[in-house]
PDB file with SEQRES, HELIX, SHEET and CRYST1 records, atoms N, CA, C and O in Angstrom:
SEQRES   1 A   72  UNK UNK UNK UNK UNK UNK UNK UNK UNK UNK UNK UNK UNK          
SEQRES   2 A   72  UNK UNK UNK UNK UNK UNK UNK UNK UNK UNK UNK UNK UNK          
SEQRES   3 A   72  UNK UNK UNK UNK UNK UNK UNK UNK UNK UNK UNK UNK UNK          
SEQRES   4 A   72  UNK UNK UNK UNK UNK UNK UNK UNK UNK UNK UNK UNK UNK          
SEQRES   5 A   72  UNK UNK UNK UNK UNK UNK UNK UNK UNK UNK UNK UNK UNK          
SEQRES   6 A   72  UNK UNK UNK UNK UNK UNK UNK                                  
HELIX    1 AA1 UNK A    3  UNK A   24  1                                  22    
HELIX    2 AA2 UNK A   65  UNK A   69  1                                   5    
SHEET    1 AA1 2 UNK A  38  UNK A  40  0                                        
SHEET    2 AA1 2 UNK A  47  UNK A  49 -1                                        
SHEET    1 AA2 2 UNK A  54  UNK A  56  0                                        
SHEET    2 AA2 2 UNK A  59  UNK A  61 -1                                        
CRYST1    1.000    1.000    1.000  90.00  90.00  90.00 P 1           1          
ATOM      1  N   UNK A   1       0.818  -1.195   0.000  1.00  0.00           N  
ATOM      2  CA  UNK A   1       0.000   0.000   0.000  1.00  0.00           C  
ATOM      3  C   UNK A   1       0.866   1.266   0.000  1.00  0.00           C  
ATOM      4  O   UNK A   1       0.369   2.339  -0.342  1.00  0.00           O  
ATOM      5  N   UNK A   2       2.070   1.176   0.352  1.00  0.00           N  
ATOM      6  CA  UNK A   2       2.960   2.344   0.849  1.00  0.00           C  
ATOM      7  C   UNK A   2       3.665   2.722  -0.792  1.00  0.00           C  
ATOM      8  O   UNK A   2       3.921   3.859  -1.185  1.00  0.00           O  
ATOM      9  N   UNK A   3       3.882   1.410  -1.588  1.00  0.00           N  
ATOM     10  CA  UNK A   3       4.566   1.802  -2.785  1.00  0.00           C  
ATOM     11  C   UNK A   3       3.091   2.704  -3.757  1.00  0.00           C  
ATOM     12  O   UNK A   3       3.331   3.535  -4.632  1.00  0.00           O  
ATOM     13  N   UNK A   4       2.089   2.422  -3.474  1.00  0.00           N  
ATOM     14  CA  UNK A   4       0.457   2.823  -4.567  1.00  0.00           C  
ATOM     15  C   UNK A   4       0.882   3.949  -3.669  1.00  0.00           C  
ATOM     16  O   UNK A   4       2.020   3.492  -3.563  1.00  0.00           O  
ATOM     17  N   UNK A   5       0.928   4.977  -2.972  1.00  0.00           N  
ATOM     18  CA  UNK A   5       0.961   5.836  -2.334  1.00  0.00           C  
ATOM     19  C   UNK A   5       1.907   6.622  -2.786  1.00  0.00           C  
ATOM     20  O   UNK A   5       1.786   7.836  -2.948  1.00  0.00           O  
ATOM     21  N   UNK A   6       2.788   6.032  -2.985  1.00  0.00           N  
ATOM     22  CA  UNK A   6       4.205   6.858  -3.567  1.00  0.00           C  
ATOM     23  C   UNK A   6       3.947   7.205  -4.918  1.00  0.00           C  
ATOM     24  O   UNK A   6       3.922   8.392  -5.240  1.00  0.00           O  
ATOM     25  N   UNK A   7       3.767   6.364  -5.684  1.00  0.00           N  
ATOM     26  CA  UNK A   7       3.566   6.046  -7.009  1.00  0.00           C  
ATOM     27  C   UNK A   7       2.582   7.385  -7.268  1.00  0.00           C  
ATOM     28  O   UNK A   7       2.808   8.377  -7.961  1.00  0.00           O  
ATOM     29  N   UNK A   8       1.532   7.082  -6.542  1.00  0.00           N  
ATOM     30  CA  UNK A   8       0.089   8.401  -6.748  1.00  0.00           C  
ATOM     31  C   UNK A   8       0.727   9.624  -6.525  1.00  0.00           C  
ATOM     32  O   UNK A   8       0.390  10.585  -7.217  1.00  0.00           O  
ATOM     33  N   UNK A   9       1.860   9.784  -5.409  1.00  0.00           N  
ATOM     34  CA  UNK A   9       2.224  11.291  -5.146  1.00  0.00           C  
ATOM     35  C   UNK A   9       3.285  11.921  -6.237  1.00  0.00           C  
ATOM     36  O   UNK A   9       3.427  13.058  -6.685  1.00  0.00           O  
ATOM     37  N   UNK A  10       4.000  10.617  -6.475  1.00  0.00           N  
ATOM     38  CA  UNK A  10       4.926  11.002  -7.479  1.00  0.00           C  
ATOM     39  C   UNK A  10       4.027  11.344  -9.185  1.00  0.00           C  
ATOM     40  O   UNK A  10       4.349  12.362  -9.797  1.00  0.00           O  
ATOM     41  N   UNK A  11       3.303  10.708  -9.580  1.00  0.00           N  
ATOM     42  CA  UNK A  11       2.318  11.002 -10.233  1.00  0.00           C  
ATOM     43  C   UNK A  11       1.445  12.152 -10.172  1.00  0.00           C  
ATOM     44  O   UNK A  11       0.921  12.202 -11.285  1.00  0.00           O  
ATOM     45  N   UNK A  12       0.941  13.251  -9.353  1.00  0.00           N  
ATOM     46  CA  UNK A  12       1.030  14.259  -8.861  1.00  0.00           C  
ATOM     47  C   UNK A  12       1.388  15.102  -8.879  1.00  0.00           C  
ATOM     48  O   UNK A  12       0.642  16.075  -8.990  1.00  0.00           O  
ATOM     49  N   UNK A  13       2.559  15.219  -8.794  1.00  0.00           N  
ATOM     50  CA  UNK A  13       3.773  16.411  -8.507  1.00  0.00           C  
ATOM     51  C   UNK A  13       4.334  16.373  -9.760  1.00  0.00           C  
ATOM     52  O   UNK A  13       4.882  17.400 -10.160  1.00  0.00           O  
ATOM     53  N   UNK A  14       4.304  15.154 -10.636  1.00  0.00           N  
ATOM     54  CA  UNK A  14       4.399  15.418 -12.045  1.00  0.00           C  
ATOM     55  C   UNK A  14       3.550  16.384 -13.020  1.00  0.00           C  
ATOM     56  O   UNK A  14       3.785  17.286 -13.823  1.00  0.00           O  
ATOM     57  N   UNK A  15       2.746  15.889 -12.649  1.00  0.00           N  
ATOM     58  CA  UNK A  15       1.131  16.320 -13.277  1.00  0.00           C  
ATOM     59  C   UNK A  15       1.353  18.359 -12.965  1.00  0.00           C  
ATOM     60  O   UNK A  15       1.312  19.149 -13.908  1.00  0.00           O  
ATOM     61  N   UNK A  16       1.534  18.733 -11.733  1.00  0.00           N  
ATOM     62  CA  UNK A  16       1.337  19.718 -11.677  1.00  0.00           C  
ATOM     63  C   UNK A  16       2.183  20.437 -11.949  1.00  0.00           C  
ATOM     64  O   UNK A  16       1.802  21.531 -12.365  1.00  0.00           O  
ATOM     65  N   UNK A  17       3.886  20.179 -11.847  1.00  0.00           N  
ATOM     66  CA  UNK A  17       4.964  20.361 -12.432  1.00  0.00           C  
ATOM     67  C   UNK A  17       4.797  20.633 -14.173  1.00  0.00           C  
ATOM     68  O   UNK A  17       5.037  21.699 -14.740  1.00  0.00           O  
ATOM     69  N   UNK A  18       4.377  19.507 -14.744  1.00  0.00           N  
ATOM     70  CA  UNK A  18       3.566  19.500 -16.535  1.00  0.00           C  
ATOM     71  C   UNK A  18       3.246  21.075 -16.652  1.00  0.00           C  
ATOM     72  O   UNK A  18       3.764  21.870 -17.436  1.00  0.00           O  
ATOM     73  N   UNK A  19       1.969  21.402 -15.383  1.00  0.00           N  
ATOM     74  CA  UNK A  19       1.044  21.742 -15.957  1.00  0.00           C  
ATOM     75  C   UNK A  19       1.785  23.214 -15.742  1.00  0.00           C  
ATOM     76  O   UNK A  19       1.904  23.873 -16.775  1.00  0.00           O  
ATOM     77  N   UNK A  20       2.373  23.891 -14.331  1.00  0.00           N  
ATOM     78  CA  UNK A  20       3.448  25.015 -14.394  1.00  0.00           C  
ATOM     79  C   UNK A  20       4.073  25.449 -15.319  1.00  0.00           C  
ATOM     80  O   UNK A  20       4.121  26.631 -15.662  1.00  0.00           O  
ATOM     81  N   UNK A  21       4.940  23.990 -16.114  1.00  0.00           N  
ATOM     82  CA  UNK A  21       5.846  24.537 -16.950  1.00  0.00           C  
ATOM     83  C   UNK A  21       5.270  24.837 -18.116  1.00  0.00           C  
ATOM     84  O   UNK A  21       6.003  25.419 -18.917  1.00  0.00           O  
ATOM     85  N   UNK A  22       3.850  24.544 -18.549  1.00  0.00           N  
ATOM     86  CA  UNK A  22       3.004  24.783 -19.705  1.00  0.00           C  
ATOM     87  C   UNK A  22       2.748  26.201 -19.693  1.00  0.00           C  
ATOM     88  O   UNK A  22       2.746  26.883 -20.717  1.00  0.00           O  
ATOM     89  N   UNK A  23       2.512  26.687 -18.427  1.00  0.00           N  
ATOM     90  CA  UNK A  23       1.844  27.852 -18.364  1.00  0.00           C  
ATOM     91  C   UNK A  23       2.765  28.797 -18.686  1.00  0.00           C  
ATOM     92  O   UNK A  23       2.368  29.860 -19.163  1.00  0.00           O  
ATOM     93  N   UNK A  24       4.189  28.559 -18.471  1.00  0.00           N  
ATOM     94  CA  UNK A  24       5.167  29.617 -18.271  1.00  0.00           C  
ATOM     95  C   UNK A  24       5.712  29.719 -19.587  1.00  0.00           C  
ATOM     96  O   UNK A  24       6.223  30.806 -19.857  1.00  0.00           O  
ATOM     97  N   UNK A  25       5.722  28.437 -20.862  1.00  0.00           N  
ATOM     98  CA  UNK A  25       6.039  28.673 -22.030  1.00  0.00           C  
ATOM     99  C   UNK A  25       5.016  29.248 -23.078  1.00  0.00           C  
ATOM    100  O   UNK A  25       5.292  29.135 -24.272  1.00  0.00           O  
ATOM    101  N   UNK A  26       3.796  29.886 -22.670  1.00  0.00           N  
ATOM    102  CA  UNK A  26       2.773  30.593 -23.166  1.00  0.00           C  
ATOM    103  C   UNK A  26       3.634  32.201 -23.813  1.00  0.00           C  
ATOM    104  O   UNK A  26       4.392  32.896 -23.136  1.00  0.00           O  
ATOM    105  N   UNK A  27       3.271  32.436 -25.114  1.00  0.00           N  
ATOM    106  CA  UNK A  27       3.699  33.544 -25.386  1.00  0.00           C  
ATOM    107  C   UNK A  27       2.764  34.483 -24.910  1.00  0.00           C  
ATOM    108  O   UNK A  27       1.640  33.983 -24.862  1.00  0.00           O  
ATOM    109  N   UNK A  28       2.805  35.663 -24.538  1.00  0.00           N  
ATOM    110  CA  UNK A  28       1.824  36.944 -24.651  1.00  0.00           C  
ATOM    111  C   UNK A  28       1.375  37.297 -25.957  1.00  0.00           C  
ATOM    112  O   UNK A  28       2.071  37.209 -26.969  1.00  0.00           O  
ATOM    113  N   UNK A  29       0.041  37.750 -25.909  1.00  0.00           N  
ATOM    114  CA  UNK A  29      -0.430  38.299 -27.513  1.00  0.00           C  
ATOM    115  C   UNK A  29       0.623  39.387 -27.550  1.00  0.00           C  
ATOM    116  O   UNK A  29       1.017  40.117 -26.640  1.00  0.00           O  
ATOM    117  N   UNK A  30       1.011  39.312 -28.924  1.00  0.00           N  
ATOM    118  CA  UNK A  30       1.451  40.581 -29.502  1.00  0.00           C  
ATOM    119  C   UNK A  30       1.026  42.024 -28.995  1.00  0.00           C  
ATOM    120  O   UNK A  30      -0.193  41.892 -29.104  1.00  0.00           O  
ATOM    121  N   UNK A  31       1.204  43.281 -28.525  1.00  0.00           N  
ATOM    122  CA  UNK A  31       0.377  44.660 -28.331  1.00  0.00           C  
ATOM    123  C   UNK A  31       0.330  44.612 -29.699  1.00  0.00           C  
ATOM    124  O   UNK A  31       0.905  43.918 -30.537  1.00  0.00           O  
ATOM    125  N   UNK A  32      -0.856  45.911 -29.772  1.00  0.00           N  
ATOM    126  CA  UNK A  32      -1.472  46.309 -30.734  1.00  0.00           C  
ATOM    127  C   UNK A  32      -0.704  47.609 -30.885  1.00  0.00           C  
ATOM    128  O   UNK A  32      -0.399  48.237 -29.871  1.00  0.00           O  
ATOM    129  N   UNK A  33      -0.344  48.089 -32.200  1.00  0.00           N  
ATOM    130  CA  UNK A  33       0.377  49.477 -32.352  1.00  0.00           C  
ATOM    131  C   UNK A  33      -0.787  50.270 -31.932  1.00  0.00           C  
ATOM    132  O   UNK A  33      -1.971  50.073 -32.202  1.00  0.00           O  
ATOM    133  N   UNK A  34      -0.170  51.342 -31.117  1.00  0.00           N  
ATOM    134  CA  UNK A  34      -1.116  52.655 -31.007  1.00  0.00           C  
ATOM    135  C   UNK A  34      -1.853  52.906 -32.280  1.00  0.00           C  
ATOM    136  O   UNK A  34      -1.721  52.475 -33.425  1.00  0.00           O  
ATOM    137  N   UNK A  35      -2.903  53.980 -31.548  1.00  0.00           N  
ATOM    138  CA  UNK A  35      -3.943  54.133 -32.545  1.00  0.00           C  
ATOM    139  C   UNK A  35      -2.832  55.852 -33.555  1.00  0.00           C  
ATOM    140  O   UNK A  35      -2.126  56.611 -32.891  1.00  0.00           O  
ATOM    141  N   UNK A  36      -2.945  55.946 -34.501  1.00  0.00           N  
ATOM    142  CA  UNK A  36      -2.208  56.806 -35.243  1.00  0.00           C  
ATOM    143  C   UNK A  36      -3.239  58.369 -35.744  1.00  0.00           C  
ATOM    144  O   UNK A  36      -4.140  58.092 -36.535  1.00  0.00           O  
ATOM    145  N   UNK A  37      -3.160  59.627 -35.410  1.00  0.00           N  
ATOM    146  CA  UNK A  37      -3.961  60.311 -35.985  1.00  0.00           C  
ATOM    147  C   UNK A  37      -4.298  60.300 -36.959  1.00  0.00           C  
ATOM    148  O   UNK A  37      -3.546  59.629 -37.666  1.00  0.00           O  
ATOM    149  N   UNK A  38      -5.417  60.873 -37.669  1.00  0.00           N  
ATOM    150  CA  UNK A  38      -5.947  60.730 -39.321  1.00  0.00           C  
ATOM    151  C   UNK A  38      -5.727  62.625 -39.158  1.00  0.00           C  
ATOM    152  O   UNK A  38      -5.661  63.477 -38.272  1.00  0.00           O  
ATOM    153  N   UNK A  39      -5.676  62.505 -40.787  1.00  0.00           N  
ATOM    154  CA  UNK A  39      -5.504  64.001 -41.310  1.00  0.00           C  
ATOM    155  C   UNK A  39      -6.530  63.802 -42.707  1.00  0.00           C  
ATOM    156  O   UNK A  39      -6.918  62.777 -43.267  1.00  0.00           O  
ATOM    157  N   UNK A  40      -6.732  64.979 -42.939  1.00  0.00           N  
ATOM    158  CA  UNK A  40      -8.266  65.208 -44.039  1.00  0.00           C  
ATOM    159  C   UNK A  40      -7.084  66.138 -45.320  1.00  0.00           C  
ATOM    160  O   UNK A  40      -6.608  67.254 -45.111  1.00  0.00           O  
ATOM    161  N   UNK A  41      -6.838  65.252 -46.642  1.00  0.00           N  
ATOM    162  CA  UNK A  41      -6.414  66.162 -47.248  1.00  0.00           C  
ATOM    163  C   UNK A  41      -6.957  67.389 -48.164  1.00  0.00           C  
ATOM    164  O   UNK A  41      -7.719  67.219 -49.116  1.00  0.00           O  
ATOM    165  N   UNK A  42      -6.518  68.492 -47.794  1.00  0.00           N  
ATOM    166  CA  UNK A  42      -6.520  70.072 -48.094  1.00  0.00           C  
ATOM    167  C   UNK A  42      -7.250  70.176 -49.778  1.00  0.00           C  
ATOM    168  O   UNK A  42      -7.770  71.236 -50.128  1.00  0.00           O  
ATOM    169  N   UNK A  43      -7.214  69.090 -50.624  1.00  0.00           N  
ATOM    170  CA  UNK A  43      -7.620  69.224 -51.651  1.00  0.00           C  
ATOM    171  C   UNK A  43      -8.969  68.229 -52.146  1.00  0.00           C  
ATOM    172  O   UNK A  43      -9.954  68.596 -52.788  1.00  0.00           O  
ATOM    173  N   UNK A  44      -8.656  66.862 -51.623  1.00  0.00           N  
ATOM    174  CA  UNK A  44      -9.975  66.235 -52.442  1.00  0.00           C  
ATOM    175  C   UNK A  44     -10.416  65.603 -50.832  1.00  0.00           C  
ATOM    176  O   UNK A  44     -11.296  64.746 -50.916  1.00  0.00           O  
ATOM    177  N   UNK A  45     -10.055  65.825 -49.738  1.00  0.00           N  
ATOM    178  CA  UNK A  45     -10.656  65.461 -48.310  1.00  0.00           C  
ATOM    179  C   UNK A  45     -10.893  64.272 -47.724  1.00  0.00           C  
ATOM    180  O   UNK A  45     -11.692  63.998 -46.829  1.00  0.00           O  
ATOM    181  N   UNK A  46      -9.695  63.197 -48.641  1.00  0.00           N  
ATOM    182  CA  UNK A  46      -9.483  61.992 -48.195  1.00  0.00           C  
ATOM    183  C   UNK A  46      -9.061  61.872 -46.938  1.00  0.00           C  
ATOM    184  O   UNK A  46      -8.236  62.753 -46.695  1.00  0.00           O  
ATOM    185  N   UNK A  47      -9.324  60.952 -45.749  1.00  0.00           N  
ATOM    186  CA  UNK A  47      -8.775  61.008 -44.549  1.00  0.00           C  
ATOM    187  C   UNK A  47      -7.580  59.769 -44.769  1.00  0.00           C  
ATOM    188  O   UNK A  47      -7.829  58.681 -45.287  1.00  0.00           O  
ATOM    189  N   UNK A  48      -6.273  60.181 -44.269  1.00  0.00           N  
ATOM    190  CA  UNK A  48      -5.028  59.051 -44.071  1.00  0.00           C  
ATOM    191  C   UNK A  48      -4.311  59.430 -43.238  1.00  0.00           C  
ATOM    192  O   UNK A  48      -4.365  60.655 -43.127  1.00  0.00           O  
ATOM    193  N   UNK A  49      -3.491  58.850 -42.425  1.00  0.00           N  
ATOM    194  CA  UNK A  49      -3.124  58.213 -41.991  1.00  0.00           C  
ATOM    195  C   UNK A  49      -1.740  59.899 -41.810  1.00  0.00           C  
ATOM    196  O   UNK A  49      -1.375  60.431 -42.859  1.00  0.00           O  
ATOM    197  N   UNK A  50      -1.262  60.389 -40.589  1.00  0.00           N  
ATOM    198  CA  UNK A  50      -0.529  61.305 -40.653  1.00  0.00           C  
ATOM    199  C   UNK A  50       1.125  61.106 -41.040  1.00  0.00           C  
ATOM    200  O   UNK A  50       2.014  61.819 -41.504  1.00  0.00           O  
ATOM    201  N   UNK A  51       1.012  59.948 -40.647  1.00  0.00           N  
ATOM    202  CA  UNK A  51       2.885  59.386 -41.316  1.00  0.00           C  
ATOM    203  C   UNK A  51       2.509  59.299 -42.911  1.00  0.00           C  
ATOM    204  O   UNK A  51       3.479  59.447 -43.655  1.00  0.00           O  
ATOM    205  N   UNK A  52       1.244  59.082 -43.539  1.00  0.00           N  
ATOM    206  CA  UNK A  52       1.043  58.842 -44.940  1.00  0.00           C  
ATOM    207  C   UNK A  52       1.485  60.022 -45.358  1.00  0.00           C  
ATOM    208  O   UNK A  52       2.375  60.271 -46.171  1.00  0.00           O  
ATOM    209  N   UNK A  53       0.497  61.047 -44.474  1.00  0.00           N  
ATOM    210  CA  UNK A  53       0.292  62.455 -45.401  1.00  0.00           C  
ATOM    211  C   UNK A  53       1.701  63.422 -45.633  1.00  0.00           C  
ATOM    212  O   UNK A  53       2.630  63.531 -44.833  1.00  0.00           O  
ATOM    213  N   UNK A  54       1.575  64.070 -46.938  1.00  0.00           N  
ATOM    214  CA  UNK A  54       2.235  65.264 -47.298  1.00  0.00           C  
ATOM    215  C   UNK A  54       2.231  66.366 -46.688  1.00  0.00           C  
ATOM    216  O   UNK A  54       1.237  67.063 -46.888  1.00  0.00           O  
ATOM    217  N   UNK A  55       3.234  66.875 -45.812  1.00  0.00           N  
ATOM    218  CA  UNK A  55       2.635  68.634 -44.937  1.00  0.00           C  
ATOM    219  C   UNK A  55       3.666  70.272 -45.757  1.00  0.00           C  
ATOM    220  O   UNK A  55       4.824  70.684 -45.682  1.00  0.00           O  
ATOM    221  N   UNK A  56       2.955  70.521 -46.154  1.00  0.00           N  
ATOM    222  CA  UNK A  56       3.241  71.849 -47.159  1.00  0.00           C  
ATOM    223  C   UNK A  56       2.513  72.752 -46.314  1.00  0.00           C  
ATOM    224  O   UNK A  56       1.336  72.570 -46.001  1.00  0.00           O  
ATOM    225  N   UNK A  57       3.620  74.289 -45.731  1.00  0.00           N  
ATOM    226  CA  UNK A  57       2.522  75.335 -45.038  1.00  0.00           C  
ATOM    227  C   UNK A  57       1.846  74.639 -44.215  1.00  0.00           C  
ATOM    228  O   UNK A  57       0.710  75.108 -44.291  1.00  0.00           O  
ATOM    229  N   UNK A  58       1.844  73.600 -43.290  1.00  0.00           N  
ATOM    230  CA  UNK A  58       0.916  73.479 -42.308  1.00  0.00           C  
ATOM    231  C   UNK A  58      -0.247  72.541 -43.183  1.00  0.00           C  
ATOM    232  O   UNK A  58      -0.861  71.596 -42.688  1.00  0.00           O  
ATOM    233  N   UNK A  59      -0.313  72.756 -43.801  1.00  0.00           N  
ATOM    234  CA  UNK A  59      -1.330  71.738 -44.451  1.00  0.00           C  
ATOM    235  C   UNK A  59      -1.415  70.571 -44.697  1.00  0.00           C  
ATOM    236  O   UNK A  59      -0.344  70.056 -44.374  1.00  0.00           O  
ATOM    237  N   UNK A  60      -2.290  69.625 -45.212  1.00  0.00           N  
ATOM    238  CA  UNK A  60      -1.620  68.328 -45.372  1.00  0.00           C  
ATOM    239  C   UNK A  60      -2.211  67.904 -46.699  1.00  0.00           C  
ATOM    240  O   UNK A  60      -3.270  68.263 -47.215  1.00  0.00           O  
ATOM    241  N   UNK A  61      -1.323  67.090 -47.119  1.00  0.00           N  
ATOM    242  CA  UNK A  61      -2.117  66.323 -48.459  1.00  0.00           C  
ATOM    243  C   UNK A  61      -1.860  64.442 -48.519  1.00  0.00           C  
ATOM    244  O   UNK A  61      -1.235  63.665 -47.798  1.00  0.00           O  
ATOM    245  N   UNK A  62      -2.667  64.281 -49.720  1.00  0.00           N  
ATOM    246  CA  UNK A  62      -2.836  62.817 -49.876  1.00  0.00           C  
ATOM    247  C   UNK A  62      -1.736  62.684 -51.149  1.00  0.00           C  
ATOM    248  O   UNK A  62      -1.500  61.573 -51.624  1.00  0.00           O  
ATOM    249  N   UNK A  63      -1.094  63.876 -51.656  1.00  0.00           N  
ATOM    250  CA  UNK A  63      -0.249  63.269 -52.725  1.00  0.00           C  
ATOM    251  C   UNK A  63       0.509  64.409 -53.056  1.00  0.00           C  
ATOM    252  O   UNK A  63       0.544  65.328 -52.237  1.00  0.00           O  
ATOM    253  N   UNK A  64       1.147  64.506 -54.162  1.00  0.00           N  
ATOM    254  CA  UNK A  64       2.438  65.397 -54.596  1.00  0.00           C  
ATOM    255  C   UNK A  64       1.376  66.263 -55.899  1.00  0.00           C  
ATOM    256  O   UNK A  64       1.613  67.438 -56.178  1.00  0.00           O  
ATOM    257  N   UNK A  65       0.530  65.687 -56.411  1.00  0.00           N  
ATOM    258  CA  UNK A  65      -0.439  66.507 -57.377  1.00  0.00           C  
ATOM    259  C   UNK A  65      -1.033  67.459 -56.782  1.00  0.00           C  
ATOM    260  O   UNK A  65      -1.025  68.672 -56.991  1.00  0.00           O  
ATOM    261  N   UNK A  66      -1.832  66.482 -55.607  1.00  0.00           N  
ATOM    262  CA  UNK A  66      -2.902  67.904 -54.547  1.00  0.00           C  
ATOM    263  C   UNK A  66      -1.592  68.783 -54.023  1.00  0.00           C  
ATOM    264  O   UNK A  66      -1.752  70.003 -53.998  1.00  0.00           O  
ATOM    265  N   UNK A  67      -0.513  68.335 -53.670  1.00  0.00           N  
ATOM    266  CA  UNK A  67      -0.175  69.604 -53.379  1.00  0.00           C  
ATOM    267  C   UNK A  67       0.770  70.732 -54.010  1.00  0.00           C  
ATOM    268  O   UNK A  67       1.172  71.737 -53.425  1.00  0.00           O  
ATOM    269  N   UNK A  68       1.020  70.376 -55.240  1.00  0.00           N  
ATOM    270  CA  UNK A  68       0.938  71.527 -56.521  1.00  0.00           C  
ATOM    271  C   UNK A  68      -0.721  71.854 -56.565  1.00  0.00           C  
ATOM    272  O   UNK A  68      -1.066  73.018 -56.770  1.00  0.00           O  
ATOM    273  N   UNK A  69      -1.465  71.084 -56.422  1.00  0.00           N  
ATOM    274  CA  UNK A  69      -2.913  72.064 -57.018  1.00  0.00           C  
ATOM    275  C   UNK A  69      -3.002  73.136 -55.954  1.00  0.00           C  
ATOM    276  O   UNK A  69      -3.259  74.340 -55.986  1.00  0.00           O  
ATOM    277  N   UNK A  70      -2.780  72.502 -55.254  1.00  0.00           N  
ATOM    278  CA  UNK A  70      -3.539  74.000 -53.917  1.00  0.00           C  
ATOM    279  C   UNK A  70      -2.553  75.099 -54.506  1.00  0.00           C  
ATOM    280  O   UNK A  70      -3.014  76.207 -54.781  1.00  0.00           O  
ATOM    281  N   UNK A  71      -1.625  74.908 -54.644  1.00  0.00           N  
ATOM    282  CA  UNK A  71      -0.036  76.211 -54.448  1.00  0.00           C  
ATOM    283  C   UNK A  71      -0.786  76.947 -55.650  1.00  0.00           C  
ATOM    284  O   UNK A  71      -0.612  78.166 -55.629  1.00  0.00           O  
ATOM    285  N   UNK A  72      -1.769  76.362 -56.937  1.00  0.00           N  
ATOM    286  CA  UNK A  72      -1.519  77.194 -58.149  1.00  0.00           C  
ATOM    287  C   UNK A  72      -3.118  77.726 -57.848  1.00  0.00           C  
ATOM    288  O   UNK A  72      -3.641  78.559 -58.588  1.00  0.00           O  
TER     289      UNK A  72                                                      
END                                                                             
């Protein structure tokens, strides 16, 4: 009876040992990139993305055309 006893505890301490080291090789989700401002361009009023946009004078644009059109 003393060896079924051992056997069960050692069986046990395995089991929960398993189940520790499972938990600890879990990756974290990825973060999510921050949210990025939108800008409205100055000529046809597309909204993108402020690393996208063109800034001439303070203004912003969606391309290198809109912003020759505004200048003329």
């Amino acid at each position: 009876m003393g060896k079924l006893l051992f056997w069960l505890l050692v069986g046990v301490v395995f089991v929960a040992w398993f189940k520790a080291s499972k938990r600890k090789r879990r990756v974290p989700p990825p973060s999510t990139p921050g949210v990025e401002d939108m800008v409205r361009c100055q000529v046809c009023g597309v909204n993108l993305p402020r690393s996208e946009a063109i800034m001439s004078r303070g203004r912003f644009y969606c391309c290198p055309e809109h912003r020759e059109q505004d200048r003329g």
